[in-house]
C-alpha positions in Angstrom: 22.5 7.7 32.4 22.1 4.2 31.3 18.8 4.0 33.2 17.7 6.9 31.1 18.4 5.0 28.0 16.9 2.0 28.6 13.7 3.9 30.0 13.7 5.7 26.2 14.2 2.2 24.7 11.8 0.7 26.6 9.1 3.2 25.6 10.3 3.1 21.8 9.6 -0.3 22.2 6.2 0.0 23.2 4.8 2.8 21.3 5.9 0.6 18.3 3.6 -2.4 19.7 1.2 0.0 20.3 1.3 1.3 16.2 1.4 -2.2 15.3 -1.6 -3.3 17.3 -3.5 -0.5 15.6 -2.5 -2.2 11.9 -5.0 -5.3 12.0 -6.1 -6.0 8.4 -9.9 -5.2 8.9 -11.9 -8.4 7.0 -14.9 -6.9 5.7 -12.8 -3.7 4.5 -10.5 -6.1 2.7 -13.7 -8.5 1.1 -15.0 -4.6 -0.3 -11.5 -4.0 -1.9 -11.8 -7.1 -3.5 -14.9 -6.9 -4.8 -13.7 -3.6 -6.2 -10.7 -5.0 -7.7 -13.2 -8.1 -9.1 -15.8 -5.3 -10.5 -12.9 -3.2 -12.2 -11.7 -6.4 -13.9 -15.2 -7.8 -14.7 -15.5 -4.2 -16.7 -11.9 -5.0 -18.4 -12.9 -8.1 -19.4 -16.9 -8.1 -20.4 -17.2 -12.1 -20.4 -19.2 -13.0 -23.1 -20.6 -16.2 -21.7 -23.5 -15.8 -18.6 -22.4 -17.0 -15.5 -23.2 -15.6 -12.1 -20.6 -13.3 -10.5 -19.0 -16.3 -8.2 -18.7 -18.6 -11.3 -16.9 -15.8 -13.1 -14.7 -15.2 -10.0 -14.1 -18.7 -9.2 -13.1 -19.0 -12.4 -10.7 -15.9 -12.8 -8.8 -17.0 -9.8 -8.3 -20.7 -10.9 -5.6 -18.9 -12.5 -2.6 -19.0 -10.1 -1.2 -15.8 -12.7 -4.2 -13.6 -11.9 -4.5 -14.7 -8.2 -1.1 -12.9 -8.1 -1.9 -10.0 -10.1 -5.5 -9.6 -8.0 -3.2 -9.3 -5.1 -1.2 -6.8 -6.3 -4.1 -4.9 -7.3 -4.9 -4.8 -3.6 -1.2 -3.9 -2.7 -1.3 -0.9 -5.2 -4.6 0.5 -3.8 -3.8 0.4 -0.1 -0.3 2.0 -1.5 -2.5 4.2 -3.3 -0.4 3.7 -6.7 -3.1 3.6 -9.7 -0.6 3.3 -12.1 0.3 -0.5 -10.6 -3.2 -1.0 -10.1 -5.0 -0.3 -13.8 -1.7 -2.1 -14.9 -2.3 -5.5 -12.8 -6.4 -5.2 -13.6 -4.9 -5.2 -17.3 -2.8 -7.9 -16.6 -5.3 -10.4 -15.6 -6.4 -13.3 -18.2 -10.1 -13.4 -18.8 -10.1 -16.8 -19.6 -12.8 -16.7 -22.2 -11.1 -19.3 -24.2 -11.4 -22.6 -21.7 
């Protein structure tokens, strides 16, 4: 009996290293959800002054506030929450006034 138990523990134990394995953050699909989230805020916040895109991006996420709200905006659309995501893309501080 105890053999049988440890046999099922022993595959529980792998088949959950196995679904882990499978959950590796994918970089390029994770740079394309940002640059989402950047284009939806970019729309929120119609900058006034020209800059180039990474200017304007280098210059939202100086911000320590909106890095955080940026990265709940990528929490909420992998969670598939659009409330918590138009809420953080409101959230964020254009920074038109420095």
């Amino acid at each position: 009996m105890k053999v049988a138990h440890l046999f099922c523990l022993i595959l529980c134990l792998f088949f959950a290293v196995f679904v882990h394995a499978q959950e590796q953050p994918d970089p390029a699909k994770e740079a394309k959800l940002r640059q989402a989230v950047m284009k939806d805020i970019k729309k929120v916040c119609a900058p006034q002054r020209r800059q180039t895109d990474k200017e304007w991006q280098a210059m939202i996420m100086s911000s320590e506030v909106n890095r955080i709200l940026v990265k709940n905006a990528l929490l909420a659309v992998e969670r598939d929450n659009l409330d918590n995501y138009w809420e953080a893309v409101s959230k964020v501080d254009c920074m038109e006034d420095y």
